[in-house]
C-alpha angles and dihedrals in degrees: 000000000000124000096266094058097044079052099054093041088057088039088048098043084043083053094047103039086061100043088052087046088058087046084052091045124127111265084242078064091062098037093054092070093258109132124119114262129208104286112212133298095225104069098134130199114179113251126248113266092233093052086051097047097050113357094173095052094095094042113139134175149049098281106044098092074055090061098042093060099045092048105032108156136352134067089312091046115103085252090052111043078060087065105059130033123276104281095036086053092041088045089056092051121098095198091058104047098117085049099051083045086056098043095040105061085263092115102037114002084219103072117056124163109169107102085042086050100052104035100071139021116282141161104227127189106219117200111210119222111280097045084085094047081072088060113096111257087233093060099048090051084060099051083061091074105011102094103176098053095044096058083036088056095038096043078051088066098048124070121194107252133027106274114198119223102246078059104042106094121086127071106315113204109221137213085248089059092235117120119237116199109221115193138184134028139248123358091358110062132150128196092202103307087344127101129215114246101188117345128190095051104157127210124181090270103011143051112223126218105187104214132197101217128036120249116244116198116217117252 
């Protein structure tokens, strides 16, 4: 492992550890006004010359020419998401609205990744919409308050370090310091029980996988 890539590891672990200490927090704490609010949209990284040049040429899956033409053009197009970091792109994206709730402090005003997001390289595993719909209703009312399970969940979808991807599969060690097992090649692969939808999305700092399941990390 270089020393990017250890950097961004401790920068990550630092992010998390506090995110999980305000999820731990007194309920004074949270009383006082001191949780963490939305940070801007407009954080910017300059994106990487060969996502510029040609941000479709890593696209993989069955979904992805169903992307295309949903999304044809503007800031959630394939063109785009190259152009800003990871949660701006994600943010512009209408496939990926319950995700960037859930990322931004929407869902619970506690977690909120987006600094942490944009502000280094990642390989993020982005479930689409209705991934979520899957998820039972119960369990989405107590990500609303349950700090701690909800960064848990969401640091489970994002691995230190863009993975192309001809070298994705293998065992992925996550932020949140769980393994996912991804598997296949091609048009055909799964992030544990999840297909890919369309892989190889770049964003300015991150390469996006969109996902049809959302990734649950063991206890």
């Amino acid at each position: 492992m270089n020393k990017t890539v250890r950097n961004t590891v401790l920068a990550l672990g630092a992010a998390s550890l506090a995110l999980f200490g305000a999820a731990c927090g007194s309920g004074d704490m949270a009383s006082s006004g001191s949780s963490s609010t939305a940070p801007t949209m407009s954080t910017s990284m300059a994106p990487s010359t060969s996502a510029m040049a040609d941000p479709a040429k890593d696209l993989v899956g069955p979904g992805c020419a169903d992307y295309a033409k949903q999304v044809p053009s503007g800031a959630g197009s394939v063109s785009g998401m190259a152009a800003d970091p990871v949660a701006v792109a994600a943010s512009n994206n209408p496939l990926l609205t319950t995700l960037v709730s859930a990322v931004s402090g929407k869902l619970n005003p506690k977690v909120n990744l987006v600094s942490t997001l944009n502000g280094a390289e990642f390989t993020v595993f982005a479930p689409v919409d209705s991934a979520f719909a899957k998820i039972d209703p119960a369990t989405i009312e107590k990500l609303k308050t349950d700090d701690a399970l909800l960064t848990k969940i969401l640091t489970y979808h994002v691995v230190p370090g863009q993975i192309s991807p001809d070298k994705i599969a293998g065992d992925q060690k996550t932020v949140e310091t769980g393994t996912v097992k991804v598997t296949g090649s091609g048009n055909a692969i799964k992030v544990n029980d999840a297909n890919v939808i369309c892989g190889g999305v770049h964003t300015a700092n991150a390469t996006v996988y969109l996902i049809d399941s959302v990734l649950m990390p063991t206890a």
